[in-house]
C-alpha positions as CSV (number, residue, x, y, z in Angstrom):
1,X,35.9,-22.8,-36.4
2,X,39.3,-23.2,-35.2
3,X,41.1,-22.4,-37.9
4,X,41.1,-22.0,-41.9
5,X,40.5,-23.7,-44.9
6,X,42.2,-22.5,-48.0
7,X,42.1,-22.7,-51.4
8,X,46.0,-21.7,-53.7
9,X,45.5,-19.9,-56.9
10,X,49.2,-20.0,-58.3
11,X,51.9,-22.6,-56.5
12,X,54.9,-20.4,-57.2
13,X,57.4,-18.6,-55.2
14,X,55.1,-16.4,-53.3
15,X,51.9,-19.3,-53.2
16,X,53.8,-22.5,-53.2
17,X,57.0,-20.8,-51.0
18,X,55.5,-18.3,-48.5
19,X,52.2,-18.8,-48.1
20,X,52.4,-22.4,-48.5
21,X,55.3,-23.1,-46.0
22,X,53.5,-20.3,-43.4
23,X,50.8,-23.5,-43.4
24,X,53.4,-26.2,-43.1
25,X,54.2,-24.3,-39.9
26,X,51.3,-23.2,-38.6
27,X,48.8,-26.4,-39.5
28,X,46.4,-25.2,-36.6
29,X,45.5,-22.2,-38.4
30,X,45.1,-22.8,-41.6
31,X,45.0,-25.8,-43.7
32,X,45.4,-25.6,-47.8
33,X,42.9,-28.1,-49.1
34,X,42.8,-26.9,-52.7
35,X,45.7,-26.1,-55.5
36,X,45.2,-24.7,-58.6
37,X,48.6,-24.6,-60.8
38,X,49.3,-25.0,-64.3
39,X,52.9,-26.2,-63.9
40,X,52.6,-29.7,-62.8
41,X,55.7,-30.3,-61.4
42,X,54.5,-26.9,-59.1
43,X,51.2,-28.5,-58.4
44,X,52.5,-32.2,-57.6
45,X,55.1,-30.6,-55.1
46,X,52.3,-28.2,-53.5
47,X,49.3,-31.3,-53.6
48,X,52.5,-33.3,-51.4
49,X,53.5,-31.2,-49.0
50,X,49.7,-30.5,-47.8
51,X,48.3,-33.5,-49.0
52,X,45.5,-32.3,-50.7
53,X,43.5,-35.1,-52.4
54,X,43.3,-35.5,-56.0
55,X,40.3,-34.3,-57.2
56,X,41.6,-30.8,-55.8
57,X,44.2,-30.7,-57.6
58,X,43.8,-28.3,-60.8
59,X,45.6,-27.0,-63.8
60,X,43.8,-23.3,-64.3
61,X,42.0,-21.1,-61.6
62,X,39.1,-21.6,-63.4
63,X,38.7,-24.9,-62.6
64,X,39.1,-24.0,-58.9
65,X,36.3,-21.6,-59.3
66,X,34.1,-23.1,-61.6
67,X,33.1,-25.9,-58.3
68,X,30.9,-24.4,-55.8
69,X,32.3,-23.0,-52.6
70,X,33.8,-25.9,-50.6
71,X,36.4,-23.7,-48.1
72,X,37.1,-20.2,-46.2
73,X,39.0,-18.6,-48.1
74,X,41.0,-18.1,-51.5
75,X,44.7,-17.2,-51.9
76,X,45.5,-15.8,-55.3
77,X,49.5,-15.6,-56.5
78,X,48.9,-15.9,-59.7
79,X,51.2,-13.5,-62.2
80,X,50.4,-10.1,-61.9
81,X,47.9,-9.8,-65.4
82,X,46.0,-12.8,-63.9
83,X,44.6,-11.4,-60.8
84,X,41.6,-9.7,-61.5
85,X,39.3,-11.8,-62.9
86,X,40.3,-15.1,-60.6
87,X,39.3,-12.0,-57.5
88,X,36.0,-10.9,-59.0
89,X,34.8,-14.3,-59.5
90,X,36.1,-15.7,-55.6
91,X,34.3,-12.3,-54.5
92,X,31.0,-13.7,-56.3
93,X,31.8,-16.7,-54.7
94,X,31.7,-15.6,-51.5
95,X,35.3,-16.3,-50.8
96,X,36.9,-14.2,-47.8
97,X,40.5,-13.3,-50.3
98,X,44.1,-12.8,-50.0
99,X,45.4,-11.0,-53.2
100,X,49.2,-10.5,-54.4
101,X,49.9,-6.6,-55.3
102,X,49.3,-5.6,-57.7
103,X,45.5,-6.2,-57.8
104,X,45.6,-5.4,-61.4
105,X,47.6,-3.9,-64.0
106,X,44.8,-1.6,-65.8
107,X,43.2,1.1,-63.2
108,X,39.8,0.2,-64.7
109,X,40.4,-3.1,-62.7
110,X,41.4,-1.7,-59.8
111,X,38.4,0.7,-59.2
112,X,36.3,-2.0,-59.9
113,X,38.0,-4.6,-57.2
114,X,38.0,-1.5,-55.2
115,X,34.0,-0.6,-55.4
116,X,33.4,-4.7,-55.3
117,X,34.9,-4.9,-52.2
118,X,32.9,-2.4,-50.4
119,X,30.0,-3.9,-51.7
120,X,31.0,-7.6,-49.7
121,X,31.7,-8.5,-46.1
122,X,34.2,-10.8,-46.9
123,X,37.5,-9.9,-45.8
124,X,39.6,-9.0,-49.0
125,X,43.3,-7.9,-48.5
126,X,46.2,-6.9,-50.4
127,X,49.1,-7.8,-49.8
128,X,50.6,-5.0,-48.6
129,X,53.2,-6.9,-46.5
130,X,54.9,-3.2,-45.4
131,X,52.5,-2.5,-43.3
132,X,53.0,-5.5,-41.1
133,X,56.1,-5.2,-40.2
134,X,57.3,-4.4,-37.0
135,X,60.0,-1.7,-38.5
136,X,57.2,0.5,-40.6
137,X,54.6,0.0,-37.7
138,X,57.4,1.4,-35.4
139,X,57.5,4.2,-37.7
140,X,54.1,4.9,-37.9
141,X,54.2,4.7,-34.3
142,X,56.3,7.6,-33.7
143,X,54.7,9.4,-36.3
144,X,51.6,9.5,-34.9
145,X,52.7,9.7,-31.0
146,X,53.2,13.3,-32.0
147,X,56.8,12.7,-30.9
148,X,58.4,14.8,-33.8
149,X,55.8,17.2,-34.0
150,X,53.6,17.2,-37.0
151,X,55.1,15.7,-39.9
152,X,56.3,17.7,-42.7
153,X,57.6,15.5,-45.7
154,X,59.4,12.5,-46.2
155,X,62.5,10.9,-47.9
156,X,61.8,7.2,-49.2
157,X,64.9,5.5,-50.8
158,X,63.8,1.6,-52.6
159,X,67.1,0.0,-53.2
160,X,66.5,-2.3,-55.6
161,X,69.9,-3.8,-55.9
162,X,71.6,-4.9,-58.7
163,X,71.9,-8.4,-58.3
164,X,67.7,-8.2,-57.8
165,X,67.5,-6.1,-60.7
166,X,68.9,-7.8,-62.8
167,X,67.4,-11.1,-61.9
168,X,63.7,-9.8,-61.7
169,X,64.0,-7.0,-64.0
170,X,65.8,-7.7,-66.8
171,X,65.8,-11.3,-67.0
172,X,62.6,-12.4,-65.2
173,X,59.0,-12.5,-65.1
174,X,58.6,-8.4,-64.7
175,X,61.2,-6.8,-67.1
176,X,58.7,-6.4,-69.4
177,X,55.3,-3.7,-68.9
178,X,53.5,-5.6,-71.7
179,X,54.3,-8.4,-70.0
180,X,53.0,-7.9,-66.5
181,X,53.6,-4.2,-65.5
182,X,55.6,-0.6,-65.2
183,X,57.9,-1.0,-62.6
184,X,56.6,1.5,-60.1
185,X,53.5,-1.0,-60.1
186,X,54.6,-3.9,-59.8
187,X,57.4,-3.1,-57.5
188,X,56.8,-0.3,-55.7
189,X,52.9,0.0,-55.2
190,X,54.8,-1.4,-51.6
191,X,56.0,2.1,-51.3
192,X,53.2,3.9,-52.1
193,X,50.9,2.5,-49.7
194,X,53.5,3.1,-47.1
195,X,53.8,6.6,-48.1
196,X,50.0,6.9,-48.3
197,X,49.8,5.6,-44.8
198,X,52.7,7.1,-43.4
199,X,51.7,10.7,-44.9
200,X,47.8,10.1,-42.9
201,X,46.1,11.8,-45.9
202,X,45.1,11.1,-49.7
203,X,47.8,12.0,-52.0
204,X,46.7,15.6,-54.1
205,X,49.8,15.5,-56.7
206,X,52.1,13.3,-58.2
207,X,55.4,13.6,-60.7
208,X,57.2,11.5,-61.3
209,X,60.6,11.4,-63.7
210,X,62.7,8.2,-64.9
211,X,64.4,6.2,-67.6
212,X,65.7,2.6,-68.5
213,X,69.4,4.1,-69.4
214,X,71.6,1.2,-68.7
215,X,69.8,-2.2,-69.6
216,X,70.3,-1.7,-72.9
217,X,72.0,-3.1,-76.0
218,X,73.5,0.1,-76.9
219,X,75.7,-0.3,-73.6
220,X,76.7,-3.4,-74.3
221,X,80.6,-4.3,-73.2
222,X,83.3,-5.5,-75.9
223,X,83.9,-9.7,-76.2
224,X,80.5,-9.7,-74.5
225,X,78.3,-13.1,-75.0
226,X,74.5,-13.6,-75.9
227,X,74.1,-15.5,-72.6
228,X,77.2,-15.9,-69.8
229,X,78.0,-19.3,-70.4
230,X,79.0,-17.9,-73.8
231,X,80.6,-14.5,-72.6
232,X,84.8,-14.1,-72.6
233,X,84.3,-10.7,-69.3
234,X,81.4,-13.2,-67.4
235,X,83.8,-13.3,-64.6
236,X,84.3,-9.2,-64.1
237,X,80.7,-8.5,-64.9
238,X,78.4,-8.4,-61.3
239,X,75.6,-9.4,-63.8
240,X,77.0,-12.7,-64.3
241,X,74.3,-15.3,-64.1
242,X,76.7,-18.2,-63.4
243,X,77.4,-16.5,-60.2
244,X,74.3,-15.4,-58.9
245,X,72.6,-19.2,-59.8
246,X,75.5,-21.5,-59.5
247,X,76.0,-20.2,-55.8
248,X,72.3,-20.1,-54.8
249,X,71.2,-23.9,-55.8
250,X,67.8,-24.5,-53.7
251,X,67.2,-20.5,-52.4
252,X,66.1,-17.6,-54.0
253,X,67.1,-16.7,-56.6
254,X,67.8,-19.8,-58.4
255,X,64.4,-21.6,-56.9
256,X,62.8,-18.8,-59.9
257,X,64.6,-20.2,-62.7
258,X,63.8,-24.2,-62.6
259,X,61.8,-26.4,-60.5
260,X,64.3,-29.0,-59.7
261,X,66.6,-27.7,-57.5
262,X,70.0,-29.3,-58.6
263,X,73.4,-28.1,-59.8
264,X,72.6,-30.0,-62.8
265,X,69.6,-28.4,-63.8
266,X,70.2,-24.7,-62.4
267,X,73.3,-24.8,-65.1
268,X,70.8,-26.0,-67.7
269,X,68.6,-23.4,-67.4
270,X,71.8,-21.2,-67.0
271,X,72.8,-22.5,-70.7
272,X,69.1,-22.5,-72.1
273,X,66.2,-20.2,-70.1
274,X,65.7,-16.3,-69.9
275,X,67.6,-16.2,-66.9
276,X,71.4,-16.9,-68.9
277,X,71.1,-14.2,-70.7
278,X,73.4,-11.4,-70.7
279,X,71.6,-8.2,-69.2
280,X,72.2,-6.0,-72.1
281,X,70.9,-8.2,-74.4
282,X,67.1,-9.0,-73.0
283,X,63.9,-7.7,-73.8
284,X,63.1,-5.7,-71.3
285,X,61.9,-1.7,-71.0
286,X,61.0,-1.4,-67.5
287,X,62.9,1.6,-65.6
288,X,65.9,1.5,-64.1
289,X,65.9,4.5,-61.9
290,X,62.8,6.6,-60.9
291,X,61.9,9.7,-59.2
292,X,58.6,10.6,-57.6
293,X,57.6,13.8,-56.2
294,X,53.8,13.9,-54.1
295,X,51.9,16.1,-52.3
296,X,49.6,14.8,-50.2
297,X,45.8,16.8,-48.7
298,X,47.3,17.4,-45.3
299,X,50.5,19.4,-47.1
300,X,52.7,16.9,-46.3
301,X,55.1,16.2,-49.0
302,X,57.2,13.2,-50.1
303,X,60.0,12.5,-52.7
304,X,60.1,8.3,-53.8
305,X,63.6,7.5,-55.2
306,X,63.7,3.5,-56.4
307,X,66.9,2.3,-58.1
308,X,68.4,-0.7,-59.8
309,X,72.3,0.5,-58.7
310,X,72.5,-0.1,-55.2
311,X,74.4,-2.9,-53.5
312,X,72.1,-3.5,-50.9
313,X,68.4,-5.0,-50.9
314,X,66.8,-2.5,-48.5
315,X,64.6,0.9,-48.0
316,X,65.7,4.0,-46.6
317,X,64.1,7.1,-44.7
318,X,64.2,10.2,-43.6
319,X,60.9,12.1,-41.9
320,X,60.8,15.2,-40.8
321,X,58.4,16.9,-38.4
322,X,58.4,20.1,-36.9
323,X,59.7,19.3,-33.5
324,X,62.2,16.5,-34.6
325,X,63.2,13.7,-37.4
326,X,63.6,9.7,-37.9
327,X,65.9,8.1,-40.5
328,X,65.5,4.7,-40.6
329,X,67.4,1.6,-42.3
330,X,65.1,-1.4,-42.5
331,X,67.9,-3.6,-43.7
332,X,69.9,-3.2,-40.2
333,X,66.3,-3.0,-38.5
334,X,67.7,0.9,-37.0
335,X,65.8,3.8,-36.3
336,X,66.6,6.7,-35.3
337,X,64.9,10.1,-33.4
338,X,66.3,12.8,-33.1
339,X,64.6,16.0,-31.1
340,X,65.5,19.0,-32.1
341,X,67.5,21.6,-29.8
342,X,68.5,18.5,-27.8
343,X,71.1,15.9,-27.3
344,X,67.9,13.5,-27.3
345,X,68.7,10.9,-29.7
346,X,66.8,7.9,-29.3
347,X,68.0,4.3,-31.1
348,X,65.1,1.8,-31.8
349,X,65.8,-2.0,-32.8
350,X,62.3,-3.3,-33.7
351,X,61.4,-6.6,-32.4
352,X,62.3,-9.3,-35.3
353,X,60.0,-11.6,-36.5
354,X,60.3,-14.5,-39.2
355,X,59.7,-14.6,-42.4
356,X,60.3,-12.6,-46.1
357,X,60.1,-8.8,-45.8
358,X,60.8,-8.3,-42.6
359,X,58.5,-10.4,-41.3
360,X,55.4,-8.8,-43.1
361,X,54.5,-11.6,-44.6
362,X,54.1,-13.2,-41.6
363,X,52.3,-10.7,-40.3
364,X,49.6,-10.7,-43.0
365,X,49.1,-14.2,-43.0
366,X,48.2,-13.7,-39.0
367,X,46.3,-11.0,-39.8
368,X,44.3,-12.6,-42.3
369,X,43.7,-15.8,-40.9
370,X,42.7,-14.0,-37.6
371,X,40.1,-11.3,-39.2
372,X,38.4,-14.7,-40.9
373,X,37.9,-16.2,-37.6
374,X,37.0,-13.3,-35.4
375,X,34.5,-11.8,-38.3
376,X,35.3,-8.7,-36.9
377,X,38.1,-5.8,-37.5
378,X,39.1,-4.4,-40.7
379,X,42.4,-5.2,-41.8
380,X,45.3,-2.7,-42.9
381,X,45.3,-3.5,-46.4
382,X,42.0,-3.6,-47.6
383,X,40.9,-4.2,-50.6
384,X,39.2,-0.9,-50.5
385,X,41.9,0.6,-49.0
386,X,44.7,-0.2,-51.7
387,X,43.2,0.9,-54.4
388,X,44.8,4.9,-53.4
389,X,48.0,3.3,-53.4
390,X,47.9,1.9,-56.7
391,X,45.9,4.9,-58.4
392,X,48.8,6.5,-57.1
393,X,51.3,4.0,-59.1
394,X,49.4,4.5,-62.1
395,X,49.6,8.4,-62.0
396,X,53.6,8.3,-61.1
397,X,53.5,6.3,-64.5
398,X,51.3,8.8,-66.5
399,X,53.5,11.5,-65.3
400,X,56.3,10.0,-66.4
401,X,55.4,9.0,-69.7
402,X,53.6,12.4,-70.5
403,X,55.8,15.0,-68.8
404,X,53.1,16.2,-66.2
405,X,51.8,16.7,-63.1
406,X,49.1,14.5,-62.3
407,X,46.1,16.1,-60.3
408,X,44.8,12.7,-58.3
409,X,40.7,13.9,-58.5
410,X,41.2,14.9,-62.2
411,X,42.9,11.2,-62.5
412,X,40.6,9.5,-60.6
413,X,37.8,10.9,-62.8
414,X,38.9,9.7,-65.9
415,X,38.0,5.8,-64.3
């Protein structure tokens, strides 16, 4: 086998965009012989592009799953509440599986995925993408090179941005926990496997403190508007949709808010969809600003700070060891050693690779497709694997809805 066959549960902007255009450019690899989609226009353009024939073409993942196995593998990119039962049943199936975080939204699921996957030699991976960057794998390099001694804690900044924020968290698909998930789930499960991998040890402890304060209709400004087309301050507010869509026609983020890429239609869906609407006026009750405190088995300790009012989209760090530090800026692709008691101060530019998060999800698309053909290796974001990270999500969230500390084995027992 010389290279993959592949089935797409969910053709949006992570199935349709990433994964899908990693096989447009890499057809001797992988090939995408299967769609399922319930948004035609999705499916139509996806079926296109890879020219998947007809009767592969299909409007729920059950219909995908209901046939018996007829490729590799299973991609799954479906919205965040829909993952765990398409992944149990591709597991029965016999599918090797490439699942979008998080694998579900109730921890029940996620033990259960978790336990499932040890059970099965199929490669199942999260997608983790952090890990496969060359800028965190430099880090964890360093780390573990003994270069800075033995680590001690670390400083993990998630700026969200506001533009972001607002767009995916307020307006879109995750401003709502009932909806899909918390925030720290849905968003930053990223940053707790990093942490968890980082640190080199289970976490012990978790607390974790934080409030939606500013995305609300109490703060709403004076002569605001129900949606910006309709607002007299749209052009002072750095929420304004009309900016953010109007200037974005055919990239991110107005591909999320209508399928036709057009002027014409981006300003309809300005004037009519979720996305138009004024960011004090929305249903949302996500967080806006979170802190995290863990303590990991090995003592190493960790404070998580993620935060809708930044201007930047990037992560930040600080690690400390006991013979030396790194900070570390992903979005400039710096870091940074410094030994102590010396002048050494040593600058590190990862190598760049393309594609979204730093090239991550490049990098776990390689990974996959290459564990599938070698049958041999285990992969950085297993299944098996993932399922601390996201207990860990679940706890910051208990903590911060209950005003305690979470004990992780006391947690975990309760699953």
């Amino acid at each position: 086998m010389s290279k993959i066959r592949v089935g797409l549960i969910g053709a949006g902007q992570r199935g349709k965009d990433v994964y899908g255009n990693y096989g447009l450019l890499n057809p001797e690899s992988i090939e995408f012989v299967a769609v399922a989609e319930p948004n035609e226009i999705k499916r139509k353009e996806f079926s296109e592009k890879h020219n998947i024939k007809p009767e592969y073409q299909f409007e729920s993942w059950e219909g995908l799953l209901e046939k018996d196995k007829f490729c590799d593998a299973v991609i799954i990119a479906t919205p965040d509440r829909i993952h765990f039962e398409p992944a149990k049943l591709a597991l029965e199936k016999n599918y090797h599986i490439l699942l979008e975080k998080p694998m579900s939204n109730d921890p029940k699921e996620v033990m259960e995925l978790g336990k499932l996957a040890e059970k099965n030699d199929k490669v199942f991976m999260i997608c983790h993408v952090l890990r496969y960057t060359p800028f965190f794998s430099t880090i964890k390099s360093i780390i573990d090179s003994g270069e800075i001694g033995s680590l001690m804690s670390i400083q993990h900044n998630e700026n969200i941005g506001y533009f972001h924020f607002g767009h995916s968290f307020v307006r879109g698909n995750w401003r709502n926990s009932d909806l899909s998930s918390p925030l720290m789930l849905q968003k930053s499960c990223h940053d707790m496997d990093i942490l968890l991998w980082l640190a080199g040890s289970s976490c012990s402890k978790i607390a974790s403190f934080g409030k939606l304060s500013h995305f609300k209709k109490e703060n709403r400004p004076e002569s605001f508007g129900d949606r910006c087309v309709s607002c007299q301050i749209e052009s002072e507010c750095p929420y304004s949709a009309i900016r953010l869509y109007y200037n974005n026609v055919g990239k991110w983020p107005a591909t999320a808010i209508c399928e036709i890429q057009t002027i014409e239609e981006v300003k309809k869906a300005v004037a009519e969809g979720p996305y138009g609407r004024c960011v004090y006026n929305c249903d949302n009750n996500v967080v806006d600003h979170q802190s995290t405190i863990l303590e990991f088995e090995n003592n190493v300790t960790a404070t998580f700070n993620l935060s809708a009012f930044t201007n930047k989209v990037h992560r930040t760090l600080k690690i400390m060891g006991t013979k030396g530090e790194i900070r570390a800026i992903d979005s400039k692709n710096e870091i940074e050693v410094q030994i102590f008691d010396t002048d050494e101060r040593r600058a590190i530019n990862p190598r760049q690779v393309l594609g979204g998060h730093g090239g991550g999800d490049t990098g776990i698309m390689e990974d996959f497709i290459a564990l599938i053909l070698s049958q041999k290796g285990k992969a950085l974001t297993s299944a098996n694997i993932s399922v601390q990270s996201h207990m860990m999500a679940f706890a910051a969230e208990e903590s911060r809805l209950n005003n305690k500390v979470v004990n992780m084995k006391e947690y975990y027992s309760e699953f």
